[in-house]
The first five atom37 places (N, CA, C, CB, O) and aatype in JSON, in Angstrom:
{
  "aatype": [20, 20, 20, 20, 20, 20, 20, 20, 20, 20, 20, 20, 20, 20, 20, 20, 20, 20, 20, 20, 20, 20, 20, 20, 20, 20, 20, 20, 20, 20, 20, 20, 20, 20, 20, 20, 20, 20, 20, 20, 20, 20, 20, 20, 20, 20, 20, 20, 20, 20, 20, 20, 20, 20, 20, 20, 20, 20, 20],
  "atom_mask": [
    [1, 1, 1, 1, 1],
    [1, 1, 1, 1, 1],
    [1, 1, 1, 1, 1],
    [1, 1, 1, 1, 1],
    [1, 1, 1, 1, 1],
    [1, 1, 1, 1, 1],
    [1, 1, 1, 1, 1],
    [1, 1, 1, 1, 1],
    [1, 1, 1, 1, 1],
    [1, 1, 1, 1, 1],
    [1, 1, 1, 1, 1],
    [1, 1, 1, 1, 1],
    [1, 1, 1, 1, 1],
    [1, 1, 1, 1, 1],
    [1, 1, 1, 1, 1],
    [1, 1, 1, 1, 1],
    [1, 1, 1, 1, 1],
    [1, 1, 1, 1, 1],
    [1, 1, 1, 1, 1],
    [1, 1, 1, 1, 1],
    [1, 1, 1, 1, 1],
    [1, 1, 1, 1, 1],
    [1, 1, 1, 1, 1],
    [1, 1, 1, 1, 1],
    [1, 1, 1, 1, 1],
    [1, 1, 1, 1, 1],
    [1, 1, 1, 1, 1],
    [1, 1, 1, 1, 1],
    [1, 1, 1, 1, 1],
    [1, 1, 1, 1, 1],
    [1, 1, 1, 1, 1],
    [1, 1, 1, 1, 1],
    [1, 1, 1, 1, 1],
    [1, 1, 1, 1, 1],
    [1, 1, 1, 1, 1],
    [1, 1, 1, 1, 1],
    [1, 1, 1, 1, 1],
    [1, 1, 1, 1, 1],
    [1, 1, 1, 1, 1],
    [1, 1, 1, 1, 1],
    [1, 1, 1, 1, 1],
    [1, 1, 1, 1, 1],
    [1, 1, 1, 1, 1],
    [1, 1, 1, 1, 1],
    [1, 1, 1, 1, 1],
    [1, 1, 1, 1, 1],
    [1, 1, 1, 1, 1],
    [1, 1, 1, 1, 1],
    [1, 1, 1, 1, 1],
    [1, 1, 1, 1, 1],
    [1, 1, 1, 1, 1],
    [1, 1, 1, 1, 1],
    [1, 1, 1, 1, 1],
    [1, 1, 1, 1, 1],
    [1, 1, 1, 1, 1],
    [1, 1, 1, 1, 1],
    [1, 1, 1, 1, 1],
    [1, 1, 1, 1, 1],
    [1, 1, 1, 1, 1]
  ],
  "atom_positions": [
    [[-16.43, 1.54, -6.57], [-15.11, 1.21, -7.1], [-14.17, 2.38, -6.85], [-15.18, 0.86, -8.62], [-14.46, 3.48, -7.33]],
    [[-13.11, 2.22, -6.15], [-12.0, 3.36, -6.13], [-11.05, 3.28, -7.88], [-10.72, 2.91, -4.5], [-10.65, 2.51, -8.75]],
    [[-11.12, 4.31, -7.57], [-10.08, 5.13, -8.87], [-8.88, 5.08, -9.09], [-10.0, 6.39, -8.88], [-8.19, 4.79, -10.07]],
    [[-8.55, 5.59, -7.39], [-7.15, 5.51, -6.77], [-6.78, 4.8, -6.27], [-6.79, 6.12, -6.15], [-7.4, 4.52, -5.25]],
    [[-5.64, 4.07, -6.54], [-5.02, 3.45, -5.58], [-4.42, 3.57, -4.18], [-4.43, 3.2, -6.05], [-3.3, 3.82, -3.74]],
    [[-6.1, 3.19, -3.47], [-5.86, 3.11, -1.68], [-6.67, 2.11, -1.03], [-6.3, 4.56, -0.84], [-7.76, 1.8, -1.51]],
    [[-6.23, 1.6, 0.0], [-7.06, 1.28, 0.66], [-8.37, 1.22, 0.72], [-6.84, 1.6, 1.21], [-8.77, 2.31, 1.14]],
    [[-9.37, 0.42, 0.49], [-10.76, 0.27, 0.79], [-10.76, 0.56, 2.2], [-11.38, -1.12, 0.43], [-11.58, 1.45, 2.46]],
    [[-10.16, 0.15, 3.14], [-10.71, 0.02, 4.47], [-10.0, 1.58, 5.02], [-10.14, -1.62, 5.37], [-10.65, 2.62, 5.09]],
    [[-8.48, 1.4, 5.39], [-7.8, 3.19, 5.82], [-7.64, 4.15, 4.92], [-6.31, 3.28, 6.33], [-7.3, 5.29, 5.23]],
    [[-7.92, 3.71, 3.54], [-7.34, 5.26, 2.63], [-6.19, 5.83, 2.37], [-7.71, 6.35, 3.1], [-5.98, 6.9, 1.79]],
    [[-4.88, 4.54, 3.18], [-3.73, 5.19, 3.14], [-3.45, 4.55, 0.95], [-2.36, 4.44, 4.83], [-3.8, 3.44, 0.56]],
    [[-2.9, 5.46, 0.17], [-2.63, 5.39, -1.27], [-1.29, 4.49, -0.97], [-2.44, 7.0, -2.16], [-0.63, 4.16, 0.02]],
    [[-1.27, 4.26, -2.45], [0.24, 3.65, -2.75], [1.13, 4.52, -2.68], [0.48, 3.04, -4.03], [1.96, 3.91, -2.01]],
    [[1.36, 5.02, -2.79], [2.75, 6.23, -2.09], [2.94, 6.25, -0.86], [2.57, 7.83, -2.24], [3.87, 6.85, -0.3]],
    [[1.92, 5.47, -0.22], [2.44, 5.57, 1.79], [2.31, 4.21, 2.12], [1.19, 6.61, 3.16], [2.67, 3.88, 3.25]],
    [[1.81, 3.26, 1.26], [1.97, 1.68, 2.04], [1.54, 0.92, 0.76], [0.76, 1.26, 3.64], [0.58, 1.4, 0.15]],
    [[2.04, -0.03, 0.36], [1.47, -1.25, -0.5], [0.08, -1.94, -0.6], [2.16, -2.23, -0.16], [-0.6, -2.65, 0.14]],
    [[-0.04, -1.47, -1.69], [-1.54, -2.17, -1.71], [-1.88, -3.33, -2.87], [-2.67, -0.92, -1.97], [-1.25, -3.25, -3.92]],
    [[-2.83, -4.37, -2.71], [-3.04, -5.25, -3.3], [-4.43, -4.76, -4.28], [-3.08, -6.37, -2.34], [-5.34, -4.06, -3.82]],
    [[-4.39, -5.22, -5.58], [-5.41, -5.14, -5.89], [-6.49, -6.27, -5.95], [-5.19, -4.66, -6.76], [-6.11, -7.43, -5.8]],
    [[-7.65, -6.04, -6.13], [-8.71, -7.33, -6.1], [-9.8, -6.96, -6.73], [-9.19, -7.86, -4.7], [-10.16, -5.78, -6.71]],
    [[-10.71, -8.21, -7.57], [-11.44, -7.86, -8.45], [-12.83, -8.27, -7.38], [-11.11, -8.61, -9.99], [-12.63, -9.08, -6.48]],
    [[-14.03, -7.74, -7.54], [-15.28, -8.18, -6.48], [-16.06, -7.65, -7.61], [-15.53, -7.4, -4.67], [-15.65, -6.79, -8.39]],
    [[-17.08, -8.17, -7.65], [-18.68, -8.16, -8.58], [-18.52, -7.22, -9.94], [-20.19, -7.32, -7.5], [-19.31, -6.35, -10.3]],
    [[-17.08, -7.69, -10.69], [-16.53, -6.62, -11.92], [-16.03, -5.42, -11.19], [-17.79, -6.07, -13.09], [-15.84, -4.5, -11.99]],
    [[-15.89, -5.25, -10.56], [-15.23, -3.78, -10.35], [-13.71, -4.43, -9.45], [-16.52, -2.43, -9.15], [-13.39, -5.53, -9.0]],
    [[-13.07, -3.11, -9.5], [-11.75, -3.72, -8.96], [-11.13, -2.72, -7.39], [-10.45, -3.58, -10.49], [-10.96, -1.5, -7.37]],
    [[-10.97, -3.42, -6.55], [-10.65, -2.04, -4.99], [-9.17, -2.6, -5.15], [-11.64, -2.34, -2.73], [-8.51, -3.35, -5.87]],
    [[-9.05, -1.76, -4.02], [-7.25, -2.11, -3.55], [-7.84, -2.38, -1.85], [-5.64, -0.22, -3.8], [-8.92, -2.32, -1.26]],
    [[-6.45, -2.68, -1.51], [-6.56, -3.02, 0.38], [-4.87, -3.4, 0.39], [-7.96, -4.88, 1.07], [-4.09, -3.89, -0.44]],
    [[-4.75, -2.81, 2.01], [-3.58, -3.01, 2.2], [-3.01, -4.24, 2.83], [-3.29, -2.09, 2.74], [-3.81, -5.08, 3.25]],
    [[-1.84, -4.44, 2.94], [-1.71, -5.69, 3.98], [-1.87, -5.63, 5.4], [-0.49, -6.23, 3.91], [-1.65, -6.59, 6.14]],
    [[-2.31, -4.31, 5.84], [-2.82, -4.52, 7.24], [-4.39, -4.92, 7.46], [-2.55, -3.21, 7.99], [-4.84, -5.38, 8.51]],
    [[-5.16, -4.65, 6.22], [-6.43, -4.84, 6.07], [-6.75, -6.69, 5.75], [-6.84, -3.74, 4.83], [-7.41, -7.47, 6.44]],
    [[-6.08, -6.92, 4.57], [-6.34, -8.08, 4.35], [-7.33, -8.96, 5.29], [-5.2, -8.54, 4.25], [-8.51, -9.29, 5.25]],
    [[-6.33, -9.16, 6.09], [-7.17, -10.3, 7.34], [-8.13, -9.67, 7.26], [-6.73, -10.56, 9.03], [-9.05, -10.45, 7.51]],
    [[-8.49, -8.74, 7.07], [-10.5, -7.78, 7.65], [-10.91, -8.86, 6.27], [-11.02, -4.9, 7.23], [-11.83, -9.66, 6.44]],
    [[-10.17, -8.82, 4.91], [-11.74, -9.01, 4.16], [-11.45, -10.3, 4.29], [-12.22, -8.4, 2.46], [-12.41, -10.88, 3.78]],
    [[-10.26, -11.53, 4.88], [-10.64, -12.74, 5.03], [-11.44, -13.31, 5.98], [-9.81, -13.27, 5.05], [-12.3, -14.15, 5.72]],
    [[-11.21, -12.92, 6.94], [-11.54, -13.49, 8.4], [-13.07, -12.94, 8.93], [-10.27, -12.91, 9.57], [-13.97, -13.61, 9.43]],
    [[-13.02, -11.05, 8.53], [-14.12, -10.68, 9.14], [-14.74, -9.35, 8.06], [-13.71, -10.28, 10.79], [-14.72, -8.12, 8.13]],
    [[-15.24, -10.28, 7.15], [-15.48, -9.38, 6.0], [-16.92, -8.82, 6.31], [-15.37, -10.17, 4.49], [-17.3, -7.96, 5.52]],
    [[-17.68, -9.11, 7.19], [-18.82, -7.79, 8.02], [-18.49, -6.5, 8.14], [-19.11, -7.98, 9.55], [-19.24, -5.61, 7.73]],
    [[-17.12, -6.22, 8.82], [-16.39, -5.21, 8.9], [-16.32, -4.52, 7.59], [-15.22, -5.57, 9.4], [-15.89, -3.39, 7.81]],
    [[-16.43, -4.61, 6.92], [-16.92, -4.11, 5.44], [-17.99, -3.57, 4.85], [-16.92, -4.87, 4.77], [-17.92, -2.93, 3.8]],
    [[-19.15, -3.82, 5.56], [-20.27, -3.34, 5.41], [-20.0, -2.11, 4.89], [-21.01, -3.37, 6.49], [-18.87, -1.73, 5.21]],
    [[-20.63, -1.3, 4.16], [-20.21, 0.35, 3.66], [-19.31, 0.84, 2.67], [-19.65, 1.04, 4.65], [-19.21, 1.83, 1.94]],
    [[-18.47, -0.62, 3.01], [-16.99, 0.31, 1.9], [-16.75, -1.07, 0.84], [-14.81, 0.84, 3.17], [-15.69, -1.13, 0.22]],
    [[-17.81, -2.2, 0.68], [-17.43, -2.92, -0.06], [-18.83, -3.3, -0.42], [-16.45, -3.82, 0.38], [-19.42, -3.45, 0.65]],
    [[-19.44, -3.46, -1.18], [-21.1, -3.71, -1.93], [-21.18, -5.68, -1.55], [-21.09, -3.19, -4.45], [-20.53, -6.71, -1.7]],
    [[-22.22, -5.26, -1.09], [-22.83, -6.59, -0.78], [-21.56, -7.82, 0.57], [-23.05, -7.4, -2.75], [-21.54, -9.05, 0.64]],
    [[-20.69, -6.74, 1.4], [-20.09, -7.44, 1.81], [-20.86, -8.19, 3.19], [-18.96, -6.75, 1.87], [-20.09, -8.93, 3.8]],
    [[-21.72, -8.14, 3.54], [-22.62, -8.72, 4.49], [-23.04, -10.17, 4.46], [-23.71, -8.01, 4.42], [-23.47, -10.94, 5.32]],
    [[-22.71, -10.29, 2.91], [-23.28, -11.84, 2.25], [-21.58, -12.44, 1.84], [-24.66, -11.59, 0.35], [-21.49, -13.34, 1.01]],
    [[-20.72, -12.05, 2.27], [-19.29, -12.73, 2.19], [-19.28, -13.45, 3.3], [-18.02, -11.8, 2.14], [-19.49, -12.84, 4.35]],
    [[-19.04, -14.9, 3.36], [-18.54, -15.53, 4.31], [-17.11, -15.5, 4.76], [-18.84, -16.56, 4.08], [-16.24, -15.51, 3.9]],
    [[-16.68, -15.46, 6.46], [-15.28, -15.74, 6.84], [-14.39, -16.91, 6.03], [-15.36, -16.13, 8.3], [-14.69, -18.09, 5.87]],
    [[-13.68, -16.5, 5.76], [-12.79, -17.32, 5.24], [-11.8, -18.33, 6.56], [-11.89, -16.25, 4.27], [-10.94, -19.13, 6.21]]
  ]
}
């Protein structure tokens, strides 16, 4: 779970780009709107920086 508000995927914070928040297995990340499409479309790409994202299907 991040702390700060940044990006799961680039790390850029809210002070340098808009981020969304989202809740996944009780805990809560952020992601930006350049990321988004990663956790809809190709949420594999996640592997590492999101718990259990291997078992998310494409949206």
């Amino acid at each position: 779970m991040s702390k700060n508000k940044e990006c799961l995927v680039c790390k850029k914070s809210s002070n340098e780009t808009p981020v969304t928040k989202f809740y996944y297995q009780e805990s809560e990340f952020y992601i930006c709107p350049q990321h988004i499409p990663v956790l809809i479309h190709n949420p594999q790409e996640l592997v590492g920086l999101l718990p259990d994202a291997d078992k998310l299907e494409k949206g």
